[in-house]
BARONU-645342 format. One record per residue (C-alpha): residue in one letter; x, y, z. Coordinates in Angstrom, 2 decimals, m for minus. Layout:
# residues N
{"A"; {X; Y; Z}}
...
END
This chain:
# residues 382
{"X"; {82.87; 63.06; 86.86}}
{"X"; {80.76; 66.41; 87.50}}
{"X"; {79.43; 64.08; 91.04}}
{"X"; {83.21; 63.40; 91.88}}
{"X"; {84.10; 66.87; 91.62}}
{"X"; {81.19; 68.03; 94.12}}
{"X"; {82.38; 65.09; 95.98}}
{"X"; {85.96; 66.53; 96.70}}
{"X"; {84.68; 69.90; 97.01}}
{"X"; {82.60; 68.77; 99.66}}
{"X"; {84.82; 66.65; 101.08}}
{"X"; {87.88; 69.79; 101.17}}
{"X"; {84.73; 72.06; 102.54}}
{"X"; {84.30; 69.51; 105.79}}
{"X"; {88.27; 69.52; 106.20}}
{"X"; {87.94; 73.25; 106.22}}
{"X"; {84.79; 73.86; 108.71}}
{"X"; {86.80; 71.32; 110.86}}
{"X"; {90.17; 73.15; 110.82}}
{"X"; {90.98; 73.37; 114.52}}
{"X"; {89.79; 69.35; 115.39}}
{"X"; {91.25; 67.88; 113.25}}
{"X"; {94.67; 70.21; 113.71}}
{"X"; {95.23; 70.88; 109.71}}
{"X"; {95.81; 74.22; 108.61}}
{"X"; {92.68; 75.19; 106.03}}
{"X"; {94.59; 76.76; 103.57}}
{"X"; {96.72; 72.87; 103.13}}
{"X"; {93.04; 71.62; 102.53}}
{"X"; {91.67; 74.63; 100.01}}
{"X"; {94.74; 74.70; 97.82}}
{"X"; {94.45; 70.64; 97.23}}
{"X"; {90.68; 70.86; 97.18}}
{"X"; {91.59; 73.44; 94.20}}
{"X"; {94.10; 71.56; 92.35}}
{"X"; {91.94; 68.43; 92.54}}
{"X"; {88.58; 70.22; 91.30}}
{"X"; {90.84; 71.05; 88.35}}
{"X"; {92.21; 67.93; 88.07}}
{"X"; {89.16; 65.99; 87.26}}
{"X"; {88.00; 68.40; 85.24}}
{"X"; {90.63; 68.18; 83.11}}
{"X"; {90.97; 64.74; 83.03}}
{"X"; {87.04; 64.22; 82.87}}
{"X"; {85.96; 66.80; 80.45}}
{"X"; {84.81; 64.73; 77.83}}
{"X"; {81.77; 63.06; 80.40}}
{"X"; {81.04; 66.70; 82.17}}
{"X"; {80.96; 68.62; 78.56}}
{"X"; {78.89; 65.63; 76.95}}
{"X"; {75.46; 67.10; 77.27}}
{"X"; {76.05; 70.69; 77.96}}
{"X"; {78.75; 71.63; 75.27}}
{"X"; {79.41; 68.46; 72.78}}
{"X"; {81.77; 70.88; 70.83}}
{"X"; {84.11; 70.66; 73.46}}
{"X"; {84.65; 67.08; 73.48}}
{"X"; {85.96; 66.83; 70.12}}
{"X"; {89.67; 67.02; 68.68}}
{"X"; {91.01; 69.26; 71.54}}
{"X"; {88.96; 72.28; 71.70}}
{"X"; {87.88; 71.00; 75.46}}
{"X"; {91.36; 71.24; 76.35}}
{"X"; {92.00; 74.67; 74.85}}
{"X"; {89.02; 76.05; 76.50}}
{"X"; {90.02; 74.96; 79.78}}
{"X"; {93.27; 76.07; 79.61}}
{"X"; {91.77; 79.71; 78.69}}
{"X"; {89.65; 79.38; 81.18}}
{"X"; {91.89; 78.74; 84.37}}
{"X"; {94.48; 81.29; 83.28}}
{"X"; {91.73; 84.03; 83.03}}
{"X"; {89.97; 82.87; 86.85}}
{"X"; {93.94; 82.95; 87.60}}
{"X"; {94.39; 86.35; 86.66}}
{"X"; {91.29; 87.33; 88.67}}
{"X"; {91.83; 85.55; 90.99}}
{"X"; {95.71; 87.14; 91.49}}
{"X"; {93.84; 90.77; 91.20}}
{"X"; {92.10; 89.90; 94.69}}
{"X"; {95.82; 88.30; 95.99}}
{"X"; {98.12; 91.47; 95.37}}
{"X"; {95.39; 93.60; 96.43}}
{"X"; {95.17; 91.96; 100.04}}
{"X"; {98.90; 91.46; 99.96}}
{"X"; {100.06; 95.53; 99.65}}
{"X"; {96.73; 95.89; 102.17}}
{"X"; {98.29; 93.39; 104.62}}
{"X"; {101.60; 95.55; 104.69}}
{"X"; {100.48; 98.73; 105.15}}
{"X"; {98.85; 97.94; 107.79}}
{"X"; {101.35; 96.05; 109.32}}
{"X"; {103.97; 98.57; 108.43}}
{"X"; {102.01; 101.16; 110.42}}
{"X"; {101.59; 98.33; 113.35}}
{"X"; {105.16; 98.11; 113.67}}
{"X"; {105.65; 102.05; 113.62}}
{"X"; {103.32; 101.91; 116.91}}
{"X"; {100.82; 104.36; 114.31}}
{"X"; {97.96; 102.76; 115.77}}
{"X"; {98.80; 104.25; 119.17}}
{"X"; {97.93; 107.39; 117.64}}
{"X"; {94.23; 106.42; 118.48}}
{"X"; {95.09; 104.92; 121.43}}
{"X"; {96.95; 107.44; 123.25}}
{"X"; {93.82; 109.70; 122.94}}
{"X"; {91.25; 106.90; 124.74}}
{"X"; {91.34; 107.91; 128.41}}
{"X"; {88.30; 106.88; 130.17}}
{"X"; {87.64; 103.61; 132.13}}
{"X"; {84.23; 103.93; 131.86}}
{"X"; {82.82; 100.29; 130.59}}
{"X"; {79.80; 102.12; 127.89}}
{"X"; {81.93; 104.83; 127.33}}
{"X"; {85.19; 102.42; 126.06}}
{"X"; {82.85; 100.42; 124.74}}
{"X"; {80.89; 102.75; 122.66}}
{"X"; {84.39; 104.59; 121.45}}
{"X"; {86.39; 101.36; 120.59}}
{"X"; {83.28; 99.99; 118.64}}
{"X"; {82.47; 103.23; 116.81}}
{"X"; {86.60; 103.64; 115.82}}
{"X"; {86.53; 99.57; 114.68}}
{"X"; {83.29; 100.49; 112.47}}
{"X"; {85.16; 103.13; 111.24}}
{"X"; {89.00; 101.28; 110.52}}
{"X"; {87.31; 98.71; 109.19}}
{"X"; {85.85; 100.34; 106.43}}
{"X"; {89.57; 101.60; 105.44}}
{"X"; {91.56; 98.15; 106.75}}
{"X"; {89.35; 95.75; 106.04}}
{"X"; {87.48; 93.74; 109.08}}
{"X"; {89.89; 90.83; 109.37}}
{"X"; {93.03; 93.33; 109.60}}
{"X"; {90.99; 96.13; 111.97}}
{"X"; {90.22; 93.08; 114.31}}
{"X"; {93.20; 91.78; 114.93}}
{"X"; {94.86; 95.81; 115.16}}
{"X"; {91.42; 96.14; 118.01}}
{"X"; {92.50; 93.30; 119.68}}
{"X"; {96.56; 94.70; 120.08}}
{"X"; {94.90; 97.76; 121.16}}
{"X"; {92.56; 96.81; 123.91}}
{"X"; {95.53; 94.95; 125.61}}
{"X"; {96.79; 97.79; 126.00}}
{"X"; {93.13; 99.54; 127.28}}
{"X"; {91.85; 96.95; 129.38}}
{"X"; {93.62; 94.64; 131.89}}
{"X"; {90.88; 92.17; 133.30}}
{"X"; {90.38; 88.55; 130.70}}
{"X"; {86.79; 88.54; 130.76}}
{"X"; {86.32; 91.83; 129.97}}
{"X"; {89.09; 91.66; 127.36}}
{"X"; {87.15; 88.91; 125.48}}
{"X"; {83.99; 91.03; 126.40}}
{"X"; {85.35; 93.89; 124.07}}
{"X"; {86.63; 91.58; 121.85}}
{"X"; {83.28; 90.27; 120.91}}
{"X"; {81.69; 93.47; 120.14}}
{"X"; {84.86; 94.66; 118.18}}
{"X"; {84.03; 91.82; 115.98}}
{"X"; {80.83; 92.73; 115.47}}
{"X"; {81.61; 96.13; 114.99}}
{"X"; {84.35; 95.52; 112.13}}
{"X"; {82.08; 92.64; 110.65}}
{"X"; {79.36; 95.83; 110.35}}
{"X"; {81.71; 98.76; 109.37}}
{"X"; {83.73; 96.47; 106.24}}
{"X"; {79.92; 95.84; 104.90}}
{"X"; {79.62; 99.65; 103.25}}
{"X"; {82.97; 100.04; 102.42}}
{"X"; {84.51; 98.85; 98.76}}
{"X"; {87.50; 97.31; 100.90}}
{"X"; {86.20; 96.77; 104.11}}
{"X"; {86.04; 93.02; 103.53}}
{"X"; {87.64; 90.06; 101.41}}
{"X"; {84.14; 89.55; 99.61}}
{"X"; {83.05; 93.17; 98.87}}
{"X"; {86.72; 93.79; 97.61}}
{"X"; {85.67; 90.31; 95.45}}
{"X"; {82.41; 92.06; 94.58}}
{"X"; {84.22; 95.38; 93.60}}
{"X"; {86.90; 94.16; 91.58}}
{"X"; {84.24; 91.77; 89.86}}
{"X"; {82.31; 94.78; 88.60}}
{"X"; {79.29; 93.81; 90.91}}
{"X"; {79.46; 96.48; 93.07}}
{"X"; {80.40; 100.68; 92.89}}
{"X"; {82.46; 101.90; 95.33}}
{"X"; {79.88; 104.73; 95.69}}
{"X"; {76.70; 103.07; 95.54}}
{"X"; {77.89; 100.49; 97.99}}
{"X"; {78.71; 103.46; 100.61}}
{"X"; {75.30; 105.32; 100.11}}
{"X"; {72.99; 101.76; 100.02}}
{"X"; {74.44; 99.85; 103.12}}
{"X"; {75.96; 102.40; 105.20}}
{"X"; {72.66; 102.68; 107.15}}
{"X"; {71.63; 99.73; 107.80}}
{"X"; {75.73; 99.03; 109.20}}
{"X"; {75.16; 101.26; 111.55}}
{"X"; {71.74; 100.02; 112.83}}
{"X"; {73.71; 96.55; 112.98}}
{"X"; {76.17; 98.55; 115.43}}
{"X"; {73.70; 100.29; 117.34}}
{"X"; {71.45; 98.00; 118.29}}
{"X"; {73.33; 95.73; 120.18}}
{"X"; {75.35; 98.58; 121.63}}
{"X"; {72.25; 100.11; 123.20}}
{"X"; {71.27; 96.94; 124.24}}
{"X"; {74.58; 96.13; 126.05}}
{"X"; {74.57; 99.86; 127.42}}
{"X"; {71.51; 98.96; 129.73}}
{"X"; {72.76; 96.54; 131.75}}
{"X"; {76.47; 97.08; 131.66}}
{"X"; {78.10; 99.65; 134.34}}
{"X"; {81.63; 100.18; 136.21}}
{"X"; {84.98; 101.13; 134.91}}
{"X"; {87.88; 98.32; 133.45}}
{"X"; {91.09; 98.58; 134.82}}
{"X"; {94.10; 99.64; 132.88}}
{"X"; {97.23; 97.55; 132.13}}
{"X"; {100.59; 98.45; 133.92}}
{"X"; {102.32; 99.71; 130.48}}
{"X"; {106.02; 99.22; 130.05}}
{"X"; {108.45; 101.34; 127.89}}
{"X"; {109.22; 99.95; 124.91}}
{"X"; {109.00; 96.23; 126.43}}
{"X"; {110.02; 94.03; 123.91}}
{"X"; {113.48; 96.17; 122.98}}
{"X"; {112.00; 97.55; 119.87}}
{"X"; {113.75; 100.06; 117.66}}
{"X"; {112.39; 103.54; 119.27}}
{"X"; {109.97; 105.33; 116.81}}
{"X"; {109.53; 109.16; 117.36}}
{"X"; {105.79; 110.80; 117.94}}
{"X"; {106.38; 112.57; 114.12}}
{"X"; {107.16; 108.93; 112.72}}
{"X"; {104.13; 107.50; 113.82}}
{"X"; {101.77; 109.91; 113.04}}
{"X"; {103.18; 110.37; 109.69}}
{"X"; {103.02; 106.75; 108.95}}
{"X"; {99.50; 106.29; 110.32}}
{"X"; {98.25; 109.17; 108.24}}
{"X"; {100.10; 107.88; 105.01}}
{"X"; {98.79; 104.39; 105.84}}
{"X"; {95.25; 105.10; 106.40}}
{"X"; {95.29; 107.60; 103.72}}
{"X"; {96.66; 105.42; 101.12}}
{"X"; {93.74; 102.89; 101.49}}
{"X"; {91.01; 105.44; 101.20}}
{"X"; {92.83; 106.81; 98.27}}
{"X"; {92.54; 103.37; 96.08}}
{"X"; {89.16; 103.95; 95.25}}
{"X"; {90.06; 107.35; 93.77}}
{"X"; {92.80; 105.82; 92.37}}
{"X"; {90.35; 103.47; 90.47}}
{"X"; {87.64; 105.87; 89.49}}
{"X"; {90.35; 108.10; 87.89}}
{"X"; {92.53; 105.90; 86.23}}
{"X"; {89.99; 103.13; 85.36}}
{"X"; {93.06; 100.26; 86.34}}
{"X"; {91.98; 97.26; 88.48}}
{"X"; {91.95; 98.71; 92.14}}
{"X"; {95.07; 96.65; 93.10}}
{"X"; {97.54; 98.80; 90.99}}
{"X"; {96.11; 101.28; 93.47}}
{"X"; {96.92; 99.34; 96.43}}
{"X"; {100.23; 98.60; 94.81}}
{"X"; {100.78; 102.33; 94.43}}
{"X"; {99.92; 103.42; 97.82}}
{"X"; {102.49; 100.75; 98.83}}
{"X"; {105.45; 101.90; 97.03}}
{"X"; {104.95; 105.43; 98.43}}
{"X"; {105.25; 104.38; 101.94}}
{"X"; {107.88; 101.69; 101.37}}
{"X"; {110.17; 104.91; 99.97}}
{"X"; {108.90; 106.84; 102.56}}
{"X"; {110.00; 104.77; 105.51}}
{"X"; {113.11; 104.19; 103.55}}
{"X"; {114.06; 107.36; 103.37}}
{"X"; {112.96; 108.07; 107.37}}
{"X"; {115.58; 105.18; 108.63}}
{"X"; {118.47; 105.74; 106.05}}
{"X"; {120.32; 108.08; 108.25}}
{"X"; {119.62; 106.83; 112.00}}
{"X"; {122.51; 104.56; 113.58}}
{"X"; {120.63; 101.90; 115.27}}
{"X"; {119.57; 99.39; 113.64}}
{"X"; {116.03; 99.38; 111.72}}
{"X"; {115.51; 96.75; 109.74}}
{"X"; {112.28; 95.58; 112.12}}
{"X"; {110.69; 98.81; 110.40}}
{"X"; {111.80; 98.04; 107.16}}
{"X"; {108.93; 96.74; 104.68}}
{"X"; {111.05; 93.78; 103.92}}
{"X"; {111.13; 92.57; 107.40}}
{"X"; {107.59; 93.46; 107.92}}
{"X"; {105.97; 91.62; 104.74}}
{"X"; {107.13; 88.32; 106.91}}
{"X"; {104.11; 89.00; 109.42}}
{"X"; {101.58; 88.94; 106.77}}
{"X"; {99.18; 85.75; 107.14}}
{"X"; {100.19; 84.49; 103.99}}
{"X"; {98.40; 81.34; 104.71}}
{"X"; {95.29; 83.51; 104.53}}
{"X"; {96.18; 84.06; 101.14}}
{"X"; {96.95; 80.91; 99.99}}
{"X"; {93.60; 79.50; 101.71}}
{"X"; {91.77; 82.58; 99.54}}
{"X"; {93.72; 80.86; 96.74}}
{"X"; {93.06; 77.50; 97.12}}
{"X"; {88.88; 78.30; 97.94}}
{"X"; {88.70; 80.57; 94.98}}
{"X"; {90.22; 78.00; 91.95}}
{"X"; {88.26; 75.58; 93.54}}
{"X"; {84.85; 77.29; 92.79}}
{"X"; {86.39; 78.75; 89.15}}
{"X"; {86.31; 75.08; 88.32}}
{"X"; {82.58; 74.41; 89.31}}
{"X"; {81.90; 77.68; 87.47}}
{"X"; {83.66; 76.45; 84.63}}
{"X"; {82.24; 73.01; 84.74}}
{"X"; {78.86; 74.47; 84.73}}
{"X"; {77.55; 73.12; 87.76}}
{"X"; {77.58; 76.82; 89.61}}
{"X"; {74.72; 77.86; 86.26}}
{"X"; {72.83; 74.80; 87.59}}
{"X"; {72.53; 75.38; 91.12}}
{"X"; {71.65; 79.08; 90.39}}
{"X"; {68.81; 78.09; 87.84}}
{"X"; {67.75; 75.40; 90.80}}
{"X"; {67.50; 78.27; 93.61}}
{"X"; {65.78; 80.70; 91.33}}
{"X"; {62.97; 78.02; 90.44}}
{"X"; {62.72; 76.56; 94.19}}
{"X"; {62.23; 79.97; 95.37}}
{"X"; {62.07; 83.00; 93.10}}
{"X"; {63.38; 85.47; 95.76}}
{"X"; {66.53; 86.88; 96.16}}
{"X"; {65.90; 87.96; 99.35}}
{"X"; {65.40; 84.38; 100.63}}
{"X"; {68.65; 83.36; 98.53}}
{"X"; {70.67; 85.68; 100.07}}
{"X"; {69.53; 85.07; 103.53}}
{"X"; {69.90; 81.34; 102.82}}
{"X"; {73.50; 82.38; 101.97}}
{"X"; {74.09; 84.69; 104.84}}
{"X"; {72.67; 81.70; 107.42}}
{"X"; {75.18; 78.96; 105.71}}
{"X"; {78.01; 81.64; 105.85}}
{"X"; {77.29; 81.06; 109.95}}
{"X"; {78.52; 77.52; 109.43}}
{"X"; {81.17; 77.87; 106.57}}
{"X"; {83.21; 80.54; 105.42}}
{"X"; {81.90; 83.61; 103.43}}
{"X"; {84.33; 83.84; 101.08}}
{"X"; {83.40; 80.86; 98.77}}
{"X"; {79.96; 81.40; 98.93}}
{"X"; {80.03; 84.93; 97.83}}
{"X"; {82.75; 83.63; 94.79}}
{"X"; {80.07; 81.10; 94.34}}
{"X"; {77.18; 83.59; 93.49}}
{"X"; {79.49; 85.88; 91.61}}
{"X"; {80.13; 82.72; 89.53}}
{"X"; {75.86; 81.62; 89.46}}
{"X"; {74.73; 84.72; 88.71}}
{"X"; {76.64; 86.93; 85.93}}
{"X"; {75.92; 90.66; 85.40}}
{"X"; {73.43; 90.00; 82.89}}
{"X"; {71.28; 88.44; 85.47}}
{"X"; {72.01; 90.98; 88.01}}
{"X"; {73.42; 93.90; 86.80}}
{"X"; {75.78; 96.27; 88.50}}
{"X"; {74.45; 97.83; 91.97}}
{"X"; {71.69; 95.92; 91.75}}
{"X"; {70.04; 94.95; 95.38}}
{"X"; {71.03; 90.96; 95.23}}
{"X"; {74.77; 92.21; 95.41}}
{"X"; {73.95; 94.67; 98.01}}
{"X"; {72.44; 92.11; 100.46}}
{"X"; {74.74; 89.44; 99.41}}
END
């Protein structure tokens, strides 16, 4: 039973590295890979306990235990959920207050390594605060708006990729898996700034100066159209207030945790509610209508299959962590090689291929903080 669940895992890992040929949606593949991993070891827990834990196949101790079990990786799990979801909405809520044009409406050059440098050096910088998935897809808005010519669109676009992948590395919530790492104890918010910070930037740098030298001449800009898609009209005060509540809320989670000492999405949660009243209380009075700016209109843009796929991925290693097969693999690596500097660049080559947010649940769940205590340099490079 223990080969038939690597067997499905594997199998729901190839449907999700093959997402766009085969035309199904990889969060329909992770959430039945998950239920299925579950699902056999339920069923099959008397073979997969047998020779590790022989207590557990007796009366129904096995069962208890794996109930426990998936209700506490549920409930960690869901900590890692609501904390994306109120991150999701805030920035989306700011999106659809045109905040981010705040930044925007400042960047006046044409210059190619001028933009460039600028729009790379703000993405390293959002990131850190919007996490890199949200701060590229906010980059990409903005330099439609910046740059008119395709190629050097998806020129831009590259390096703001590269720039957000390198600025959500030294931040707490700069990524999906260092928010996993954070809220899993592995990692300080502190520490995490101080250790990686520099070599983030040198990540940046580099290819920036590289690009620099050969690149030259200006972009052209877009012709930009008032209000072009009829949208409710937001004032200059409104957006900068809701930009500077919206940014400000996500830096303040980390205070929010290191004072009150409650899981970091109650934080999130909190930062939420204050802007949800506060843009409540902005539109209340105005006599067009604003329910496009309304949270509850906005919270229908989030990429909820995102979260669903983070779902699906994340029960699906629990159960291989539960099953004991995670332990295994961990003990394997550590005799094969001894080093967790080749681990973790073995890791960081495969997350290349596959995505990086099972493999990083995957060494949370090989290597517990007694191995690797908190801050220690394996969670750092990982």
């Amino acid at each position: 039973m223990s080969i038939l669940m690597l067997l499905v895992f594997a199998l729901g890992y190839l449907l999700i590295a093959l997402e766009h040929p085969l035309k199904i949606d990889k969060a329909a593949s992770a959430i039945l890979t998950g239920v299925l991993c579950w699902t056999i070891l339920i069923l099959g827990q008397d073979a997969i306990f047998a020779h590790a834990a022989p207590a557990l196949t007796e009366s129904e101790g096995g069962a208890h235990f794996l109930e426990h079990a998936l209700l506490q990786h549920v409930g960690e799990i869901a900590e890692i959920l609501f904390f994306l979801l109120g991150a999701m909405t805030i920035v989306e809520l700011v999106d659809a207050h045109e905040g981010f044009q705040v930044v925007t409406d400042r960047i006046s050059t044409t210059n190619r390594i001028r933009l460039l440098w600028i729009i790379s050096v703000i993405t390293f910088f959002f990131s850190a605060a919007l996490d890199n998935l949200t701060t590229s897809i906010v980059m990409a808005a903005l330099l439609r708006k910046l740059i008119k010519d395709k190629d050097d669109l998806w020129f831009f676009g590259g390096m703001v990729v590269l720039a957000a992948n390198a600025g959500g590395a030294w931040s707490p919530i700069g990524d999906v898996t260092t928010i996993m790492l954070w809220i899993g104890g592995q990692i300080t918010a502190l520490n995490i700034v101080i250790k990686v910070i520099l070599p983030s930037l040198v990540c940046l740098v580099v290819p920036l100066l590289l690009i620099s030298i050969r690149m030259k001449g200006h972009v052209q800009r877009p012709d930009m159209l008032k209000n072009p898609n009829g949208h409710v009209e937001v004032s200059t005060f409104e957006q900068k207030l809701i930009f500077a509540m919206g940014v400000g809320g996500l830096l303040f989670v980390p205070l929010f945790k290191s004072f009150t000492h409650l899981p970091p999405f109650m934080g999130m949660l909190f930062s939420l509610g204050v802007l949800w009243v506060t843009t409540e209380v902005l539109h209340r009075r105005k006599e067009e209508p604003t329910q496009e700016l309304s949270v509850a209109t906005v919270i229908r843009r989030i990429d909820t299959p995102s979260v669903l796929f983070f779902l699906g991925i994340l029960l699906a290693v629990a159960s291989l962590q539960t099953a004991g097969q995670l332990a295994t693999l961990a003990t394997a690596l550590d005799e094969t090689f001894g080093n967790i500097y080749i681990v973790n660049t073995l890791i960081g080559l495969l997350s290349a291929v596959v995505d990086n947010v099972p493999l990083v649940a995957g060494a949370m769940g090989m290597y517990p903080l007694t191995v690797y205590p908190v801050d220690h340099a394996f969670w750092e490079l990982l």
